[in-house]
SEDO-390039 format. One record per residue: x, y, z of N, C-alpha, C in turn; residue in one letter. Coordinates in steps of 0.02 Angstrom, whole numbers, plus 50000, padded with zeros to 5 digits. Layout:
<rs>
X;Y;Z;X;Y;Z;X;Y;Z;A .
...
</rs>
This chain:
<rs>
53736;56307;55598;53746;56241;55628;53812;56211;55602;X .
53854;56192;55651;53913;56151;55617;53929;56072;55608;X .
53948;56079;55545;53928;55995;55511;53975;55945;55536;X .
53960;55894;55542;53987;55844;55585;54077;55848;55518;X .
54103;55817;55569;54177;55806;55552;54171;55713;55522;X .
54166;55705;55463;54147;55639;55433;54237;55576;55411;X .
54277;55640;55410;54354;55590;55426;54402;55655;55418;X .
54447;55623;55438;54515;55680;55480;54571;55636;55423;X .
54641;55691;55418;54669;55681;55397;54738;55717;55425;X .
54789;55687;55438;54833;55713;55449;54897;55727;55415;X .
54919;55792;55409;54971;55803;55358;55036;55806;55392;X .
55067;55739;55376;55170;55749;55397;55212;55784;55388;X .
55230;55842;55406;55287;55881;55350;55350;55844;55353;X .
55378;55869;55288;55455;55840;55294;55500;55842;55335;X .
55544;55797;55361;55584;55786;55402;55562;55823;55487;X .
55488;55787;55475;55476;55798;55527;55484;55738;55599;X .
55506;55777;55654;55548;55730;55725;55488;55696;55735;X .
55519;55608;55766;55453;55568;55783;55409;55579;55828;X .
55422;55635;55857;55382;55656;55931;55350;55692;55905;X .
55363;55739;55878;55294;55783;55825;55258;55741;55773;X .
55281;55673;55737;55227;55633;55706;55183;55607;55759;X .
55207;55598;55814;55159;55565;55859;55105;55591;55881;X .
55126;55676;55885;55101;55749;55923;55049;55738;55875;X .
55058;55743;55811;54993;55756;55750;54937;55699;55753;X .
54988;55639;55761;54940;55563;55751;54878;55589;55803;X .
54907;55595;55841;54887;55578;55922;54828;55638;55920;X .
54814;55696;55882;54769;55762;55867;54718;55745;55823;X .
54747;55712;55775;54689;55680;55734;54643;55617;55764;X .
54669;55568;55806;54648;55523;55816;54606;55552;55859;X .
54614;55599;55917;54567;55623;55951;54480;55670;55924;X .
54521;55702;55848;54456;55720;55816;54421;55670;55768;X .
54443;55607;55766;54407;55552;55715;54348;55528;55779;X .
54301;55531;55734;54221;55517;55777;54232;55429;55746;X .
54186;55409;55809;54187;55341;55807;54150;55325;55725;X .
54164;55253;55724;54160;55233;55673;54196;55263;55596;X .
54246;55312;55603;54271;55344;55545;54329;55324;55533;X .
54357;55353;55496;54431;55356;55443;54451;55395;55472;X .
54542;55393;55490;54617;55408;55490;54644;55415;55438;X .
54667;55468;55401;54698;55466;55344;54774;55507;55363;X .
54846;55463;55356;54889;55513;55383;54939;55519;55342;X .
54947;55568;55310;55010;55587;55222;55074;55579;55266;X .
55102;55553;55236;55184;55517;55247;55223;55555;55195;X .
55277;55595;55194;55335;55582;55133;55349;55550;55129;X .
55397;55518;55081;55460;55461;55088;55501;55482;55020;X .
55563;55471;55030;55633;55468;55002;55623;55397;54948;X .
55653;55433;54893;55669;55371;54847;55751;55351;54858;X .
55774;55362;54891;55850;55363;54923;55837;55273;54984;X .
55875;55231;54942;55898;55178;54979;55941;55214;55044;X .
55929;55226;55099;55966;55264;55157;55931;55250;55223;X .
55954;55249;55267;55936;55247;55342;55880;55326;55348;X .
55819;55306;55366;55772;55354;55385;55722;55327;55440;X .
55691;55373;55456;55634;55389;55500;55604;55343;55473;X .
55589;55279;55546;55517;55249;55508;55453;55244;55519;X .
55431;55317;55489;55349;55334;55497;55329;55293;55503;X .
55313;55237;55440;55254;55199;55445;55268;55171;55508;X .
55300;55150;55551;55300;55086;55607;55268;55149;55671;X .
55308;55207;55658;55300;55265;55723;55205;55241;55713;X .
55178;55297;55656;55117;55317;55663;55075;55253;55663;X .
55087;55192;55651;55057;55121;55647;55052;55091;55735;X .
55096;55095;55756;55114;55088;55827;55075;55147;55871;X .
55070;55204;55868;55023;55268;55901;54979;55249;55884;X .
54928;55229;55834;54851;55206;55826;54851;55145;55830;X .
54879;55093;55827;54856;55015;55847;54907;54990;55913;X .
54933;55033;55937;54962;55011;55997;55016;54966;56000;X .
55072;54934;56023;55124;54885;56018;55084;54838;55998;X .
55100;54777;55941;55063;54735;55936;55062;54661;55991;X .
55090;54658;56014;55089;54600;56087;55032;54647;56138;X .
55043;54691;56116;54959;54731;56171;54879;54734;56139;X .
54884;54693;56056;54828;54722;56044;54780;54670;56063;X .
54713;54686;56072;54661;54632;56079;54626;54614;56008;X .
54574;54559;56046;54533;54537;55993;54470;54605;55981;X .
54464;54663;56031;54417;54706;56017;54451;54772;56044;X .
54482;54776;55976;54517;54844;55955;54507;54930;55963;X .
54509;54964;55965;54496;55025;55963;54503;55066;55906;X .
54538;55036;55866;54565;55065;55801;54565;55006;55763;X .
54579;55014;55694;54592;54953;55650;54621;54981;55594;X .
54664;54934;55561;54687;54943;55509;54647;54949;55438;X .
54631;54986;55412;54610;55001;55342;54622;54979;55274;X .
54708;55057;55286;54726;55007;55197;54780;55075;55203;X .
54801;55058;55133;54863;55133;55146;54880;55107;55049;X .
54890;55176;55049;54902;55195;54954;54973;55218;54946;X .
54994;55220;54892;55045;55242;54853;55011;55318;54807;X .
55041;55363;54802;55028;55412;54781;55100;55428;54728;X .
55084;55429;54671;55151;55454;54636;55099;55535;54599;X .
55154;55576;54649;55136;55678;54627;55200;55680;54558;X .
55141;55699;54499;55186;55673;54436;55190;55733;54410;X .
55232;55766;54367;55220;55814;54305;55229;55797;54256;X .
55182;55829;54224;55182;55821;54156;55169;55864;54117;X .
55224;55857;54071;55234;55894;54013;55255;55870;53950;X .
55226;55900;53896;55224;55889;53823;55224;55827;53818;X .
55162;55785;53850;55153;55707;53837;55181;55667;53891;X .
55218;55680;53936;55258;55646;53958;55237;55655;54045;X .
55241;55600;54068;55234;55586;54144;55310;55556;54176;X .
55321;55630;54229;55390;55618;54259;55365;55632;54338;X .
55374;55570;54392;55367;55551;54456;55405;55619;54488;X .
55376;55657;54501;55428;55706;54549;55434;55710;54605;X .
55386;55673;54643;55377;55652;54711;55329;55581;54746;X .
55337;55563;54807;55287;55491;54791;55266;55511;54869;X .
55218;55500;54899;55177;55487;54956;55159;55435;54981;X .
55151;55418;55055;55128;55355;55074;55069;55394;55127;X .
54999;55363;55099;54946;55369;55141;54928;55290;55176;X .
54919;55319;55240;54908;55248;55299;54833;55269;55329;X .
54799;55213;55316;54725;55235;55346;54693;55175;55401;X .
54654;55235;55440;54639;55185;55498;54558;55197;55513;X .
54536;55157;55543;54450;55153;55563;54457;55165;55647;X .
54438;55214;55669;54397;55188;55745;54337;55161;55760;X .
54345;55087;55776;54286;55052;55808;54224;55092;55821;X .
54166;55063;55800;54106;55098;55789;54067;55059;55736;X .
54027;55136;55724;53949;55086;55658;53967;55125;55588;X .
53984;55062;55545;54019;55092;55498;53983;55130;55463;X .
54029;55186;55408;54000;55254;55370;53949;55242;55359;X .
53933;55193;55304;53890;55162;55256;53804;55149;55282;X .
53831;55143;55340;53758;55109;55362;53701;55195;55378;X .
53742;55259;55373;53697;55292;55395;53651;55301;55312;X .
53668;55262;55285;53631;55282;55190;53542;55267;55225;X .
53532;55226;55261;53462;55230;55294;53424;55278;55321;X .
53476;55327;55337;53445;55400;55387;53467;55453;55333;X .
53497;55469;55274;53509;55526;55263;53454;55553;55213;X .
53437;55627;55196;53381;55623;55147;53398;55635;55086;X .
53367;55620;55027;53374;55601;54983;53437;55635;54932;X .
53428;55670;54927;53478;55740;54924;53539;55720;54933;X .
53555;55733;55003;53613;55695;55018;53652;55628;54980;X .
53605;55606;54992;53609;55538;54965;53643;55521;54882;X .
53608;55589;54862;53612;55592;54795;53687;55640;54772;X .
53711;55665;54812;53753;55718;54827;53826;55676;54828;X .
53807;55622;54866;53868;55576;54902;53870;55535;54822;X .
53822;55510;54805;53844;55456;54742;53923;55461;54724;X .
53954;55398;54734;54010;55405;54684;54009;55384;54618;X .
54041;55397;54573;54042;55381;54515;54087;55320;54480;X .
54062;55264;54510;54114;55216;54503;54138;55176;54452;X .
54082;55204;54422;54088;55167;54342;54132;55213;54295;X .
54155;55266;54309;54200;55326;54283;54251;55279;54279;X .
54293;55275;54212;54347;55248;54205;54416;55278;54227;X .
54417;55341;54270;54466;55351;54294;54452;55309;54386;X .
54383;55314;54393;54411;55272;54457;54413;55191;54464;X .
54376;55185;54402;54419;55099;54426;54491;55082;54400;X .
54507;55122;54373;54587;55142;54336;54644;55167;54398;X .
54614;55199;54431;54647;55249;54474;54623;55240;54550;X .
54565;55294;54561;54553;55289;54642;54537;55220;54679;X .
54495;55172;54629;54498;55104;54695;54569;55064;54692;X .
54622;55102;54672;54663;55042;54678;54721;55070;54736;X .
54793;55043;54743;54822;55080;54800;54869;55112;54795;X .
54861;55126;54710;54928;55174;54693;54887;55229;54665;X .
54890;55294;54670;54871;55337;54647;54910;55392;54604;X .
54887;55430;54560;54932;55467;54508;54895;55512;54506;X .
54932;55581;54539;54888;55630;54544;54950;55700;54524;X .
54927;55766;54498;54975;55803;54473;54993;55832;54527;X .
55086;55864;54524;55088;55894;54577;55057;55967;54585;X .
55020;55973;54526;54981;56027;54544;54920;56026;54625;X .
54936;56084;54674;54887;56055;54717;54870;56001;54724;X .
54911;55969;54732;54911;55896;54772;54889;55855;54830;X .
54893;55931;54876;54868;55904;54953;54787;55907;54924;X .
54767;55959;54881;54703;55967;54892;54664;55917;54843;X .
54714;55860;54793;54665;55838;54772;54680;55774;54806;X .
54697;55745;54863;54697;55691;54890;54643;55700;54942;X .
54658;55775;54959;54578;55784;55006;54539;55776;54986;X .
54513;55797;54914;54449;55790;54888;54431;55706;54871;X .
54493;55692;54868;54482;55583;54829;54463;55567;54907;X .
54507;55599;54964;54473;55563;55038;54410;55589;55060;X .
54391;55649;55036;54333;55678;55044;54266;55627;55007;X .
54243;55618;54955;54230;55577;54909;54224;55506;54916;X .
54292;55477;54958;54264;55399;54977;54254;55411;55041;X .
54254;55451;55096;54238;55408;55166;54192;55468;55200;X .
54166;55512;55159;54130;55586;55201;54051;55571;55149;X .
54010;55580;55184;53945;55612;55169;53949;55691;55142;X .
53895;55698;55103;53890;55766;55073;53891;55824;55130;X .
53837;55799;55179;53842;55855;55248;53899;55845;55304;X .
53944;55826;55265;53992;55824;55313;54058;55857;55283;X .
54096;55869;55328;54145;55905;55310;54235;55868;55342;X .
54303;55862;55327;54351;55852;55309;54394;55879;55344;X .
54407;55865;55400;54475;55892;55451;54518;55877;55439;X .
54575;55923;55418;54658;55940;55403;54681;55953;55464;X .
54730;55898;55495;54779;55941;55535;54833;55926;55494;X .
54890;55986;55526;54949;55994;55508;54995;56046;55566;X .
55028;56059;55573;55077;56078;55611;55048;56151;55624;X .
55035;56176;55587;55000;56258;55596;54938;56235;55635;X .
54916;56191;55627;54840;56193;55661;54795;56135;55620;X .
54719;56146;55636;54678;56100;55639;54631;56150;55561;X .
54590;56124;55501;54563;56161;55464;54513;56112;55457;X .
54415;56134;55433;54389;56070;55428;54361;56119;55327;X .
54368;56069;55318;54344;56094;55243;54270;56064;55228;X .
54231;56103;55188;54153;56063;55176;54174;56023;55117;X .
54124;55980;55097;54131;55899;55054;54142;55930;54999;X .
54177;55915;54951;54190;55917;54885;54228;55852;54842;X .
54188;55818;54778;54190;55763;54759;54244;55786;54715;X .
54322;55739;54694;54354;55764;54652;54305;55765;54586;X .
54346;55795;54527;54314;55802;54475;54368;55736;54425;X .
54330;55697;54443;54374;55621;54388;54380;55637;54309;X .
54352;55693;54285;54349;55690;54211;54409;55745;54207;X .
54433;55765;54266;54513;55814;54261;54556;55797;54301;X .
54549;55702;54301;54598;55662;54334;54664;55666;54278;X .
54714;55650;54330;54783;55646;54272;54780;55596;54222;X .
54739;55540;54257;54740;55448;54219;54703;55478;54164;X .
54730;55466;54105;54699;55444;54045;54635;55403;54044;X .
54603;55419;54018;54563;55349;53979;54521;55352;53908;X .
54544;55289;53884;54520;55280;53823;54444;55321;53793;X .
54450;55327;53757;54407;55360;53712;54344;55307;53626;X .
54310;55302;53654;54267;55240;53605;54278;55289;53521;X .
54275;55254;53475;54301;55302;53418;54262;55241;53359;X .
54237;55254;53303;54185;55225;53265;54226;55219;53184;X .
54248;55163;53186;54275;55154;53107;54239;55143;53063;X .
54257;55170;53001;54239;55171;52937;54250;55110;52931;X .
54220;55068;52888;54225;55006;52858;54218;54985;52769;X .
54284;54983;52727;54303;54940;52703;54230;54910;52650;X .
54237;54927;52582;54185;54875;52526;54195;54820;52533;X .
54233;54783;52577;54233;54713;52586;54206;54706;52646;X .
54199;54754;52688;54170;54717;52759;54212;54749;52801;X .
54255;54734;52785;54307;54733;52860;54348;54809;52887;X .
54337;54801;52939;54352;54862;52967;54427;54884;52973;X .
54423;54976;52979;54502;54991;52971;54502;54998;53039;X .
54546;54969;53077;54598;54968;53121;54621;55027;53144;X .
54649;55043;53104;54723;55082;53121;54707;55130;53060;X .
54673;55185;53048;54662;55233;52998;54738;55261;52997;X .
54746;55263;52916;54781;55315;52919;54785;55409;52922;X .
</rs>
């Protein structure tokens, strides 16, 4: 049996012509099932310079000229992230590339509400882990810091994770074609973000605690 398609994502390649961003928009939007997520990877240049302007192209292909839009939409605006693809080495975090993700909803009954029909399992499968200090550090916010190790695949898995059910599975287009991947939750405890570590001081014949051990 094949598992429903729970959100699409579309991948931009570089210096790619606006008629082929449109070609891709326009492929994904057709495989996003009502009520779902648009997710569409942007490059961008850290170069102050005259460029391509994706965001307005692919913003304009899913919400239409805005003097045309109505009060009962077909699409809607979401949200859109910052992605800095970092390396790091010997301690050190150096930006080697940055991404712009733009996300969109097609009108419908939102994700959330099917938590009434799915069985338990599922249910239990989907949990996010929100109390993980890498995602309130990191994934709910709109900048993201992810290694450029496999990169595409761990933004799939962070979009996999917030907007897909466990029985659902993750459509990639990209210029080669259409791919649907089954659900997989990133693994936040081999996120790049740091996070603190609770640590138990010795305390001092007077009481007071050491700080700062040497």
């Amino acid at each position: 049996m094949t598992k429903a398609i729970g959100t699409v994502m579309v991948d931009v390649p570089e210096n790619a012509k606006p008629a082929n961003v449109m070609s891709l928009v326009k492929k994904g939007m057709a495989a996003t099932e009502s009520g779902r997520c648009l997710t569409v990877i942007l490059p961008t240049s850290p170069k102050w310079a005259k460029q391509v302007p994706l965001e307005a192209i692919v913003s304009t292909t899913v919400l239409g000229v805005a003097k045309d839009r109505t009060s009962e939409p077909k699409w809607l605006f979401s949200g859109n992230v910052s992605v800095r693809v970092c390396k790091v080495t010997k301690g050190e975090r150096v930006v080697s590339q940055e991404l712009m993700l733009l996300m969109f909803r097609r009108s419908g009954e939102l994700t959330y509400k099917r938590r009434a029909t799915v069985p338990e399992e599922v249910l239990e499968r989907s949990t996010i882990q929100v109390q993980h200090p890498v995602f309130t550090r990191d994934v709910a916010n709109n900048v993201w810091h992810v290694s450029e190790y496999n990169v595409k695949t761990t933004i799939r898995r962070r979009i996999s994770t917030l907007f897909t059910w466990s029985d659902e599975n993750t459509m990639v287009v990209t210029q080669e074609g259409s791919k649907s991947f089954k659900y997989e939750q990133e693994d936040f405890d081999k996120a790049l973000i740091g996070t603190p570590t609770k640590r138990k001081y010795a305390t001092l014949t007077s009481g007071q605690q050491v700080l700062f051990p040497l």
